[in-house]
Backbone as CSV, one residue per row, in Angstrom:
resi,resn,N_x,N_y,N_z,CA_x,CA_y,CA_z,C_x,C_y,C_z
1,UNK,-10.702,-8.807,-1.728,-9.692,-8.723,-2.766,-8.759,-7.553,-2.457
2,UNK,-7.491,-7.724,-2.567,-6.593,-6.536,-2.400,-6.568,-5.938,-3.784
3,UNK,-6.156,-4.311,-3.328,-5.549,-3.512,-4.041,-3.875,-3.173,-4.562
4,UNK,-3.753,-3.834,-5.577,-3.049,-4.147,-5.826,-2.154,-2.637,-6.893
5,UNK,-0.721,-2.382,-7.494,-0.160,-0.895,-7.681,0.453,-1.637,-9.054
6,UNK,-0.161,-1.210,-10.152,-0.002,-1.717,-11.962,1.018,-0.334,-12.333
7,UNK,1.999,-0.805,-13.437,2.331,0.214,-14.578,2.121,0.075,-15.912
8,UNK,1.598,0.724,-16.469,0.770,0.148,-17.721,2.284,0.262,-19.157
9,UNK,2.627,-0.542,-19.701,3.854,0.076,-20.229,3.566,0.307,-21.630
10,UNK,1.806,0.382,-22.038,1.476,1.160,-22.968,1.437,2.953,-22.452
11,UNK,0.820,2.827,-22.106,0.583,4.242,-21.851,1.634,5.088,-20.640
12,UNK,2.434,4.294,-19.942,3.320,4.518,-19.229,2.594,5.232,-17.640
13,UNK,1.088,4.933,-17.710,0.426,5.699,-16.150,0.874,4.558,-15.005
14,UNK,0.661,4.730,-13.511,0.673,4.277,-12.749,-0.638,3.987,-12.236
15,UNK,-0.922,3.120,-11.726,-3.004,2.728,-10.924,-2.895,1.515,-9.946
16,UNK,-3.921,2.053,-9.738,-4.105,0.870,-8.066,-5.686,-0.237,-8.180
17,UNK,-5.313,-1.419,-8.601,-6.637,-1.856,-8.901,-6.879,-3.071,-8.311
18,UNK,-8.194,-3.008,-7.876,-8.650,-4.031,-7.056,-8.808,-5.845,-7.620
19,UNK,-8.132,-6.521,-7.781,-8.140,-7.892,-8.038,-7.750,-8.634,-7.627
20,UNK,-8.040,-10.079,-7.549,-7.397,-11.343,-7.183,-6.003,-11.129,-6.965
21,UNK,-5.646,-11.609,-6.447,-3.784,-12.436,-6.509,-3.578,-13.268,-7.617
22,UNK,-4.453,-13.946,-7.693,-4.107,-14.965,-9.006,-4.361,-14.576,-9.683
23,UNK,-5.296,-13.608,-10.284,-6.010,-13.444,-11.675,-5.795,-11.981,-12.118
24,UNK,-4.514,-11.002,-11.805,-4.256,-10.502,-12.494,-3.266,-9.897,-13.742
25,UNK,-3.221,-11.124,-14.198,-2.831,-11.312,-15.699,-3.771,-10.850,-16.656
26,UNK,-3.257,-9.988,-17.170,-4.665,-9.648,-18.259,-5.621,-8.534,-17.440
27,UNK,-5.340,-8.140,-16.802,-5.981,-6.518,-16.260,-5.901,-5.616,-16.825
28,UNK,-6.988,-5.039,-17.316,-6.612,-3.715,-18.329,-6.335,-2.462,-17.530
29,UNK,-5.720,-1.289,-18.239,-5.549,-0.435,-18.029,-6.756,0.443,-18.062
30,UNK,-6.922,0.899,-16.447,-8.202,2.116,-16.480,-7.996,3.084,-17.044
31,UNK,-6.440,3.368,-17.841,-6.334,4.548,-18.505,-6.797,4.542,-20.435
32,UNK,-6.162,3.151,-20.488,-6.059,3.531,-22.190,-6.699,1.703,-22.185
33,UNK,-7.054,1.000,-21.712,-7.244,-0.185,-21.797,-6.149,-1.435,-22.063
34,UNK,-5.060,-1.316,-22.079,-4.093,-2.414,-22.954,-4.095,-3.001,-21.695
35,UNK,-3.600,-4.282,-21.874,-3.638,-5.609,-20.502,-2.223,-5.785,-20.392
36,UNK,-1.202,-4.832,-21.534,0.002,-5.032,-20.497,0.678,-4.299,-19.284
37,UNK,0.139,-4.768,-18.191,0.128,-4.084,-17.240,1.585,-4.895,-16.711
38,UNK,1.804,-4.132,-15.694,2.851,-5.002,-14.649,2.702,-4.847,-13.650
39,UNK,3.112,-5.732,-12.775,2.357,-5.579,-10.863,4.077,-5.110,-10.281
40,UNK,3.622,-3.512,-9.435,4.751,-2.870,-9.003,5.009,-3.473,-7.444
41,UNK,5.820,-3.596,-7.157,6.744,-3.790,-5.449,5.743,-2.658,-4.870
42,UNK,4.654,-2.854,-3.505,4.923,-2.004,-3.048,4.375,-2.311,-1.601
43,UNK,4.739,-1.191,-0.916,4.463,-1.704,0.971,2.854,-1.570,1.183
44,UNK,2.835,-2.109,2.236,1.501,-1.685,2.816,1.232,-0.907,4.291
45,UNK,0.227,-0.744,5.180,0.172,0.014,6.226,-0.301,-0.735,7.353
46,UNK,0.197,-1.276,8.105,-0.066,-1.517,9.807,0.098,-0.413,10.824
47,UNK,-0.943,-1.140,11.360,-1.072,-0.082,13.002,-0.450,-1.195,13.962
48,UNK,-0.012,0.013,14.827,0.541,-0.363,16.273,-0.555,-0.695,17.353
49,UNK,-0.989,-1.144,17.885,-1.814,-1.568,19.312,-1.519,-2.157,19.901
50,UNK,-1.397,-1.500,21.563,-0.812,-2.235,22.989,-1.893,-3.004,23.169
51,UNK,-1.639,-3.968,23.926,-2.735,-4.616,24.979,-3.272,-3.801,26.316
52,UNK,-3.979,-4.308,26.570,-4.511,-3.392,27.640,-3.185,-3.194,29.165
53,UNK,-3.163,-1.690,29.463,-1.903,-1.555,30.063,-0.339,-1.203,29.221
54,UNK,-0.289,-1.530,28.249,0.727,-1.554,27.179,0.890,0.250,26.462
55,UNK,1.548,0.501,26.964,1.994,2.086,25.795,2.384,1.563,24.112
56,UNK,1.783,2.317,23.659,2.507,2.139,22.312,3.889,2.850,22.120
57,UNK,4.822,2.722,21.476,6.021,3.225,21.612,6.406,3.604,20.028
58,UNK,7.225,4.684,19.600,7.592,5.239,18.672,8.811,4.632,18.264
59,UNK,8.967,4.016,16.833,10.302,3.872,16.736,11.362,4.636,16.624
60,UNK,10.752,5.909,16.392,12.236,6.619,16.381,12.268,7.095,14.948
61,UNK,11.887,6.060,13.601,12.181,6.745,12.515,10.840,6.910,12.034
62,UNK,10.610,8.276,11.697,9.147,8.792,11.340,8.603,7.547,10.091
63,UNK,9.188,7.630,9.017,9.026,6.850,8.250,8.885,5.450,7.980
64,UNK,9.198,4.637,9.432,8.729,3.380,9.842,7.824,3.307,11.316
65,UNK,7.934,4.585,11.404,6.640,4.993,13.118,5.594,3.834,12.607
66,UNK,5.097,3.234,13.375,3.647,3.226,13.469,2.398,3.983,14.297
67,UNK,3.033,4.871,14.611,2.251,5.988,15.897,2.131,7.272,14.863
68,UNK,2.978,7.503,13.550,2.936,8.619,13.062,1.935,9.024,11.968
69,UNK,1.169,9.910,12.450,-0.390,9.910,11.186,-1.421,9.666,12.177
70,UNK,-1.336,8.936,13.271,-2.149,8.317,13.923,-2.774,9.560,14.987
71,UNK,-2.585,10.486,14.951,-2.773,11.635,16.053,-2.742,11.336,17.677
72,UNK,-1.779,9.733,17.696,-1.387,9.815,18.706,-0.505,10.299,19.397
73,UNK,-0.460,10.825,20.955,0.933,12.106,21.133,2.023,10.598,20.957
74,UNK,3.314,11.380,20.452,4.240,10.463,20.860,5.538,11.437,20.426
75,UNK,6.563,11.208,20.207,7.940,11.502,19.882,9.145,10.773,18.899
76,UNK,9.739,12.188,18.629,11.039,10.808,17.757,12.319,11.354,18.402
């Protein structure tokens, strides 16, 4: 099941909760309990991996790197 990024627009917190795709309608809030939650836009994280022989390569913008965090050497 993915983890999925709620705003509760009772209580106005932000949370990250683990459920279905389909079935979260009616998810309560781990803060105050109310189920009107709303499911927020948000990205997720891939890694870069060469094939064998293959360098991994930096894109250039830290913020779409996939080499960056990774404590692999690389450059921008």
């Amino acid at each position: 099941m993915p983890i999925y990024e709620f705003h509760c627009e009772s209580c106005k917190r932000d949370s990250e909760v683990l459920v279905r795709s389909s079935d979260w309608k009616g998810t309560p809030c781990p803060h105050c309990g109310s189920t009107s939650m709303s499911k927020k836009f948000s990205t997720f994280a891939a890694s870069v991996q060469g094939g064998p022989g293959e360098a991994a390569t930096c894109s250039g913008t830290p913020s779409s790197c996939g080499l960056c965090g990774t404590g692999k050497a690389h450059s921008h």
